[in-house]
Structure formats: structure tokens, C-alpha cells
Biopython code that builds the backbone (N, CA, C, O; Angstrom):
import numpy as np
from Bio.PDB.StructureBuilder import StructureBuilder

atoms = [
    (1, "UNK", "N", (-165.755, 116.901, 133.848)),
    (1, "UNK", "CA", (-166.159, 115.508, 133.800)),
    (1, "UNK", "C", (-164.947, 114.621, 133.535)),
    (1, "UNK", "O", (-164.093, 114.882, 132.687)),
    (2, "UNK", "N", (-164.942, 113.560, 134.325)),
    (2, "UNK", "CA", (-163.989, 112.686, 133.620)),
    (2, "UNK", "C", (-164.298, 112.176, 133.154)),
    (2, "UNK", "O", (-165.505, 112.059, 132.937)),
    (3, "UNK", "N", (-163.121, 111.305, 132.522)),
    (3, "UNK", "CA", (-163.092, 110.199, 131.413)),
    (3, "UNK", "C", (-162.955, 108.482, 131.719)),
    (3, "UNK", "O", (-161.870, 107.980, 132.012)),
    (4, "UNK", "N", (-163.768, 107.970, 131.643)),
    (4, "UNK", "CA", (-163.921, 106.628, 132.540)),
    (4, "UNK", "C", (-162.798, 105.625, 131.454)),
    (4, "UNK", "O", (-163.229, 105.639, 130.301)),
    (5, "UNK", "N", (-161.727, 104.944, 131.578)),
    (5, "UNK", "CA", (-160.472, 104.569, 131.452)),
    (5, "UNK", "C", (-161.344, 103.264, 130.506)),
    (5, "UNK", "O", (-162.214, 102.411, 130.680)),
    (6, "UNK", "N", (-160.327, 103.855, 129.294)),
    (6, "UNK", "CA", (-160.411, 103.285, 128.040)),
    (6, "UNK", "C", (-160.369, 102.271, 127.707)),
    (6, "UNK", "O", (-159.201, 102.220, 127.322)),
    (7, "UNK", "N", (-161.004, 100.786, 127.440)),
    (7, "UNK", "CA", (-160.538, 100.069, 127.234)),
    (7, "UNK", "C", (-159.733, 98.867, 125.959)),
    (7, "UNK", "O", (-159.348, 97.701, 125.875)),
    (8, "UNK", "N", (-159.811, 99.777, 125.374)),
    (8, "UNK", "CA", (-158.835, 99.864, 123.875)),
    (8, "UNK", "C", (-157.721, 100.200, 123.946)),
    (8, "UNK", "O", (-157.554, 101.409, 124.105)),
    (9, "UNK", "N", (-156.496, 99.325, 123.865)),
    (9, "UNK", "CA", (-154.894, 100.662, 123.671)),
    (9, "UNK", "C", (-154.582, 99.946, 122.189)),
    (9, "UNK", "O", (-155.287, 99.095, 121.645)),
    (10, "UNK", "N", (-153.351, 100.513, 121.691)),
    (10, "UNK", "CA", (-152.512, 100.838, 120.817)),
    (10, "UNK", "C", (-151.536, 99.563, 120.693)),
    (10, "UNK", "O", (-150.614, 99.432, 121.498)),
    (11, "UNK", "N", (-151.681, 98.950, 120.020)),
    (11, "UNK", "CA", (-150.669, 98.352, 119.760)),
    (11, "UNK", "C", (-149.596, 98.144, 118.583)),
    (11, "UNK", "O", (-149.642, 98.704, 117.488)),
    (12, "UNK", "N", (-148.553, 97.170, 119.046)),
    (12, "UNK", "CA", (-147.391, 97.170, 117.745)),
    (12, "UNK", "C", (-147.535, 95.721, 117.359)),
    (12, "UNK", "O", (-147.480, 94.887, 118.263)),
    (13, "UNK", "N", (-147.705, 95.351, 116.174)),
    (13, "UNK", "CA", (-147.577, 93.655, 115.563)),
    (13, "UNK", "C", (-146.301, 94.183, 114.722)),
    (13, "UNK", "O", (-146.243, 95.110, 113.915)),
    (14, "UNK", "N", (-145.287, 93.286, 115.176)),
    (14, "UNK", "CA", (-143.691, 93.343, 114.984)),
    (14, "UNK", "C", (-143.766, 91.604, 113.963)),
    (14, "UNK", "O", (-144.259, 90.543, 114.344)),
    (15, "UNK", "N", (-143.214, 91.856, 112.897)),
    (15, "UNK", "CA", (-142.941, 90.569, 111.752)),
    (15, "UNK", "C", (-142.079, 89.858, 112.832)),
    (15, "UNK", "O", (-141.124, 90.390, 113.397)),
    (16, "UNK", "N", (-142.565, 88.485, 113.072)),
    (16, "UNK", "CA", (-141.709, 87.090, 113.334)),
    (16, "UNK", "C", (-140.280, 86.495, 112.705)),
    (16, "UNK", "O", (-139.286, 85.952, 113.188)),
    (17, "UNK", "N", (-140.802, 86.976, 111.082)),
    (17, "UNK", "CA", (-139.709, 86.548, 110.182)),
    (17, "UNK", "C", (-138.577, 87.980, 109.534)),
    (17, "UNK", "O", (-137.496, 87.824, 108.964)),
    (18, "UNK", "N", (-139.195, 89.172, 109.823)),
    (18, "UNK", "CA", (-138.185, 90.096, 109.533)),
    (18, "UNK", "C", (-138.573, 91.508, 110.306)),
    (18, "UNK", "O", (-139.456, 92.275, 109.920)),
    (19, "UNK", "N", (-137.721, 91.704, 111.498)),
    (19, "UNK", "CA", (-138.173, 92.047, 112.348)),
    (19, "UNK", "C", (-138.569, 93.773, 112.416)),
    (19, "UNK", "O", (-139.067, 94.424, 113.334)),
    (20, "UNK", "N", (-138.135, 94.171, 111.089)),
    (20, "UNK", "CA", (-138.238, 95.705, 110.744)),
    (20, "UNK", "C", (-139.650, 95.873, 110.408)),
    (20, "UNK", "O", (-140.134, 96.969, 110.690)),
    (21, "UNK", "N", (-140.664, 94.699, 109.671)),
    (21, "UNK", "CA", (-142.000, 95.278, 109.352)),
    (21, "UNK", "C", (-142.588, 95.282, 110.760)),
    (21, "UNK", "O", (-142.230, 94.433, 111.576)),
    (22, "UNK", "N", (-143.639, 96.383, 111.111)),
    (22, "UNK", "CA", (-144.503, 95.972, 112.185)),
    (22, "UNK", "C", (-145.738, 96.707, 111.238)),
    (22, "UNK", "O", (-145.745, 97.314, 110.167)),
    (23, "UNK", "N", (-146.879, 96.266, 112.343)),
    (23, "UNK", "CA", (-148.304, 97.240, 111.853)),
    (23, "UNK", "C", (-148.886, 97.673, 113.255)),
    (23, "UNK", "O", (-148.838, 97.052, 114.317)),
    (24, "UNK", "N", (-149.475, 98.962, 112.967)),
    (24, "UNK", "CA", (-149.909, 99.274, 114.666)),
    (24, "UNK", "C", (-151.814, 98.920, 114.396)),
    (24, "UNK", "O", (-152.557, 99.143, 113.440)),
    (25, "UNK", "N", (-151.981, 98.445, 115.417)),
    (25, "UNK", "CA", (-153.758, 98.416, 115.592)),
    (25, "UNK", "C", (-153.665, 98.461, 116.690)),
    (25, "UNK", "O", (-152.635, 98.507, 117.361)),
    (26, "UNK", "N", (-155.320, 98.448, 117.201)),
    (26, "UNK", "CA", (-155.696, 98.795, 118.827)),
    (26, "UNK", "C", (-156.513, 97.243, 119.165)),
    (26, "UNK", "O", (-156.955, 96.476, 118.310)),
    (27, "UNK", "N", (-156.549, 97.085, 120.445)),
    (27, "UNK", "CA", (-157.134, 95.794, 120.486)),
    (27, "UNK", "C", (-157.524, 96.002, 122.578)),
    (27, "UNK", "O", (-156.941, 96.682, 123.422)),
    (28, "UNK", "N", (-158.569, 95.186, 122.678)),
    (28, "UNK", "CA", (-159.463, 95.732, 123.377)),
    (28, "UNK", "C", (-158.779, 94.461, 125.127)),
    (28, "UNK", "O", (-159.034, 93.298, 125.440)),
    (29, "UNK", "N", (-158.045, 95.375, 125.661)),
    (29, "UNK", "CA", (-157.518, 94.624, 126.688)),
    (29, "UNK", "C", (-158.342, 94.043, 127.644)),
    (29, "UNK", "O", (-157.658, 93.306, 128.354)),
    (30, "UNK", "N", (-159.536, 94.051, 127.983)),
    (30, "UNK", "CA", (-160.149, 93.637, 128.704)),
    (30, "UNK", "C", (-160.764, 92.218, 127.943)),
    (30, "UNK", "O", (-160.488, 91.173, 128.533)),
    (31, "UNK", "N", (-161.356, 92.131, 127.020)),
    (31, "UNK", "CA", (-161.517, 90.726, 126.011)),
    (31, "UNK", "C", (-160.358, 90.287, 125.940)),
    (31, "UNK", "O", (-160.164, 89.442, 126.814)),
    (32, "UNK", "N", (-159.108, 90.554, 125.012)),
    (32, "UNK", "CA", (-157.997, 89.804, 125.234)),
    (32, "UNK", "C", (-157.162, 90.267, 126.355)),
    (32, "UNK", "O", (-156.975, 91.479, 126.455)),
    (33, "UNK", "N", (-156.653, 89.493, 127.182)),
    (33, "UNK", "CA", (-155.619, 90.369, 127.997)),
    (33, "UNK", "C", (-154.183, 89.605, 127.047)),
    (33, "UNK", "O", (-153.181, 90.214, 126.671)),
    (34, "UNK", "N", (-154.401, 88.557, 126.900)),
    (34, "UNK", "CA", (-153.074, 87.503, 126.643)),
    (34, "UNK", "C", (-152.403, 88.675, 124.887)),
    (34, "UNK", "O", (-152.904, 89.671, 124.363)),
    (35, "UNK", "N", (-151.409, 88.035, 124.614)),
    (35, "UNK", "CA", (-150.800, 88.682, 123.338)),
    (35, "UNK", "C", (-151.407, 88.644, 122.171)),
    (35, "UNK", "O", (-151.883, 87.511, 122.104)),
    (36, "UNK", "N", (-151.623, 89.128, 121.373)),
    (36, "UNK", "CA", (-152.399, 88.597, 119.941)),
    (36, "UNK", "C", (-151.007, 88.374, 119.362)),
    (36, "UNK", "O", (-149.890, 88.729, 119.740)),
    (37, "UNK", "N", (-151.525, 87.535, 118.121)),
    (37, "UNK", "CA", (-150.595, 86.824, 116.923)),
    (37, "UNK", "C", (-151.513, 86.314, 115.982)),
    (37, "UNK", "O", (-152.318, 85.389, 116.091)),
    (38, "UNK", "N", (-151.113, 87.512, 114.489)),
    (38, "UNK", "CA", (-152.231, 87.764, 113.436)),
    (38, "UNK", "C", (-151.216, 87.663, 112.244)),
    (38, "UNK", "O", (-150.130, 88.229, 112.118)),
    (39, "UNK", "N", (-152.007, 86.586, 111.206)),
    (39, "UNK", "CA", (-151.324, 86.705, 110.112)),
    (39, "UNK", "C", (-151.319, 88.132, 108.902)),
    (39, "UNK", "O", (-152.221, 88.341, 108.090)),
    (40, "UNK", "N", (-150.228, 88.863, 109.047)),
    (40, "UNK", "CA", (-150.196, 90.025, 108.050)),
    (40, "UNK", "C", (-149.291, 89.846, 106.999)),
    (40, "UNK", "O", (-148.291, 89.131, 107.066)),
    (41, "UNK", "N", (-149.710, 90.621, 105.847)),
    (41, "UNK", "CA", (-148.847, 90.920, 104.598)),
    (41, "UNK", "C", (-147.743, 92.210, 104.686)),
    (41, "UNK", "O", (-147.900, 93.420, 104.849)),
    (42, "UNK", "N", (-146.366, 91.218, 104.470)),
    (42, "UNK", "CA", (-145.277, 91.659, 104.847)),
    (42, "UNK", "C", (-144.843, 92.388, 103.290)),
    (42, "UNK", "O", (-144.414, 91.646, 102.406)),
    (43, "UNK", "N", (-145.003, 94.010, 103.018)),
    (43, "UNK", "CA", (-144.273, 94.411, 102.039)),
    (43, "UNK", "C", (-142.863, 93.726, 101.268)),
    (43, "UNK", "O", (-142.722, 93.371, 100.098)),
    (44, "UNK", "N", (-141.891, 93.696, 102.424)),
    (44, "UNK", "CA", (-140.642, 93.898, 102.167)),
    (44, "UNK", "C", (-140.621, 91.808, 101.480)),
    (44, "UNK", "O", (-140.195, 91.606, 100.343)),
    (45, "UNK", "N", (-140.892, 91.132, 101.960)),
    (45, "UNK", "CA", (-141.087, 89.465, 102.107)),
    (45, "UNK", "C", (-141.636, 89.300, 100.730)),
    (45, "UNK", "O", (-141.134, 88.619, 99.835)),
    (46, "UNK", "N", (-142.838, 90.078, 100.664)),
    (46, "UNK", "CA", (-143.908, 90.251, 99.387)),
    (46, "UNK", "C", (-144.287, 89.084, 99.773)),
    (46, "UNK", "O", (-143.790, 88.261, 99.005)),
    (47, "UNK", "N", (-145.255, 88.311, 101.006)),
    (47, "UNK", "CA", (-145.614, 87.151, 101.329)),
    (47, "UNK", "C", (-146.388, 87.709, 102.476)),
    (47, "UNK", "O", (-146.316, 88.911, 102.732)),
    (48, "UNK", "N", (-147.519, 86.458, 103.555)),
    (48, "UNK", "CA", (-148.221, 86.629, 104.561)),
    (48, "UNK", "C", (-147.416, 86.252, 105.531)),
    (48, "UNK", "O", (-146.796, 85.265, 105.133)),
    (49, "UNK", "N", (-147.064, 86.581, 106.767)),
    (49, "UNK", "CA", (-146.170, 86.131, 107.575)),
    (49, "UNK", "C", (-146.844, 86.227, 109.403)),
    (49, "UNK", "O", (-148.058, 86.413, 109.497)),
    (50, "UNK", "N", (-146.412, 86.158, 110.100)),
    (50, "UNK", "CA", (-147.202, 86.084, 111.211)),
    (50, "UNK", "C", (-146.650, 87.257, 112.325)),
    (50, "UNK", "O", (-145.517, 87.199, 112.804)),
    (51, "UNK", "N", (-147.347, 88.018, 112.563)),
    (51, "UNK", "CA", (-146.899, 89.177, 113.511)),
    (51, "UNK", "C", (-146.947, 89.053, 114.750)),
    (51, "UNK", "O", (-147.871, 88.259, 114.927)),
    (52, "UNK", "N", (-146.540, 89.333, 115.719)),
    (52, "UNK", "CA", (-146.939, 88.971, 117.559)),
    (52, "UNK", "C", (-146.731, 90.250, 117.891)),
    (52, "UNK", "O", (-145.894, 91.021, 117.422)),
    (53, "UNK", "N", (-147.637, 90.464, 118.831)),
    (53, "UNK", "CA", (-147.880, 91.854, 119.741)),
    (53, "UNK", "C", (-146.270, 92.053, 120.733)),
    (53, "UNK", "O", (-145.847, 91.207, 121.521)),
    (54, "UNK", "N", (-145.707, 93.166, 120.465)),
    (54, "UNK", "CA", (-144.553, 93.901, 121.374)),
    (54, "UNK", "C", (-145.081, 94.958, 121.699)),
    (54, "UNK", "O", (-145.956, 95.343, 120.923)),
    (55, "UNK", "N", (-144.728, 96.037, 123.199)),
    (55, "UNK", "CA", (-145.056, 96.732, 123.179)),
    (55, "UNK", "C", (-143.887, 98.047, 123.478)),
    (55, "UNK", "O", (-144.262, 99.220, 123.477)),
]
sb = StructureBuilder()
sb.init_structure("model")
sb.init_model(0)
sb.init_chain("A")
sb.init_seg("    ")
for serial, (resi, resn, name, xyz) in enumerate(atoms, 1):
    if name == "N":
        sb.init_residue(resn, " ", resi, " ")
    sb.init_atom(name, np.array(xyz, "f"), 0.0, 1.0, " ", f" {name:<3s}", serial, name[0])
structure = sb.get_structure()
């Protein structure tokens, strides 16, 4: 049987302001196709900072 093509992948949210934090989540390409940009908590900053999708 196959597998009818996934529509969830993998992604990387790479820090705006320091470019070593990222966080990986999955996000559903067919609802968004365009980039996401999500506010996350940056360890290293010790602050909320804004991440954008790289892949």
C-alpha cells in the first residue's frame, strides 16, 4: 500500500536577533504555504524574540 503524501513537514524557526537559537516544529504546507514568523523564548537572550522559518 502506499502512502498518500504528507501534508505536514519539518521545520526550522532560526532567532532574528541571534542567529544560533532555532526551534524545529512541523507546520502544515498546504494551509500555510507562505513562511511562518512566531514569537519564541530565546534561552541564550533570556527574552521573547521573533523566529522566521529557514529551511
Amino acid at each position: 500500500m502506499a502512502k498518500k503524501a504528507e501534508a505536514r513537514e519539518i521545520i526550522r524557526l532560526v532567532c532574528t536577533e541571534d542567529s544560533k537559537h532555532f526551534v524545529v516544529t512541523t507546520k502544515n504546507k498546504r494551509n500555510t504555504p507562505d513562511k511562518l514568523e512566531l514569537k519564541k523564548y530565546n534561552p541564550s537572550l533570556r527574552k521573547v524574540t521573533v523566529h522566521k522559518e529557514k529551511k
